[in-house]
C-alpha positions as CSV (number, residue, x, y, z in Angstrom):
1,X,0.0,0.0,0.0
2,X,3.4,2.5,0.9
3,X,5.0,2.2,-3.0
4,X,1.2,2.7,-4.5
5,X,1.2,5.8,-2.6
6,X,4.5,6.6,-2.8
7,X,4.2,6.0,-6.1
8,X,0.7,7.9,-7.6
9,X,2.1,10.9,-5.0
10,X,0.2,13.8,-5.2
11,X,-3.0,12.1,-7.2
12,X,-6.0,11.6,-5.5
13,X,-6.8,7.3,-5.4
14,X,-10.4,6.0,-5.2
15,X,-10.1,3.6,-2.7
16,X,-11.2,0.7,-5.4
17,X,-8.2,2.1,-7.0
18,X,-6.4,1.2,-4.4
19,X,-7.3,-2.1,-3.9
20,X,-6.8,-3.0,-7.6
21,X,-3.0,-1.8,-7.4
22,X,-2.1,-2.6,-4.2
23,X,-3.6,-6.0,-4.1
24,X,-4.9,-6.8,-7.6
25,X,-7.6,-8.1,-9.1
26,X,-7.6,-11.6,-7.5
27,X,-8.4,-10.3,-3.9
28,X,-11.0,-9.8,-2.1
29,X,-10.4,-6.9,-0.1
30,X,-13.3,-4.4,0.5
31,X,-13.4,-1.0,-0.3
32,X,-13.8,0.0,3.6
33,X,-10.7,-2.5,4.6
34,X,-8.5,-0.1,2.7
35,X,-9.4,2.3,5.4
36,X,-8.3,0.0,7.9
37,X,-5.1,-0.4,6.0
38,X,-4.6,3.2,5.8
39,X,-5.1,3.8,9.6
40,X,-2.3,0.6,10.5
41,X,-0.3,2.3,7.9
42,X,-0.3,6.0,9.6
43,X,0.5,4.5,12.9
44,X,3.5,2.2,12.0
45,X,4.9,5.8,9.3
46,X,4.5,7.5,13.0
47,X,5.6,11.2,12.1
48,X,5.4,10.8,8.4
49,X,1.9,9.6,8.5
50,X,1.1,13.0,8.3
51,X,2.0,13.1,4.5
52,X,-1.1,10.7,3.6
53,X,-4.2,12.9,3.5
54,X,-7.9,11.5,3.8
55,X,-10.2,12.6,1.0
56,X,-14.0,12.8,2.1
57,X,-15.8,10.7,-0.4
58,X,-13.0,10.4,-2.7
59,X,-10.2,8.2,-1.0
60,X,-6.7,9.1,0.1
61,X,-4.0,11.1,-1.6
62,X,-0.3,10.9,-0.5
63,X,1.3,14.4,-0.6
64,X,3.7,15.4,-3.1
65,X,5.6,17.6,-1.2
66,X,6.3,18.5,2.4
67,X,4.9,22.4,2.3
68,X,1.4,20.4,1.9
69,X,-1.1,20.7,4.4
């Protein structure tokens, strides 16, 4: 899930986008584990976690540069 983000920085991802890159077609991961994911993901990034932003009704977008907020 990291190198998809780290990857598309800066682009808004759909969290079915998600799914399909990060696990591919063959899974069965639902749309609303991703946010699960993405919560496990910001605690074990601690400090950096704060470069992955939450989109309301969108997804998640990783920031493409630090000035972000």
């Amino acid at each position: 899930l990291l190198v998809v983000f780290l990857d598309h920085r800066g682009q808004a991802l759909e969290r079915r986008d998600l799914v399909r890159l990060a696990w591919g077609a063959g899974h069965h991961i639902t749309e609303r584990a991703v946010d699960t994911h993405v919560r496990r993901l910001r605690i074990k990034l601690g400090e950096a976690g704060q470069w992955l932003f939450t989109l309301r009704q969108v997804g998640y977008r990783w920031a493409a540069d630090p000035s972000e907020k």
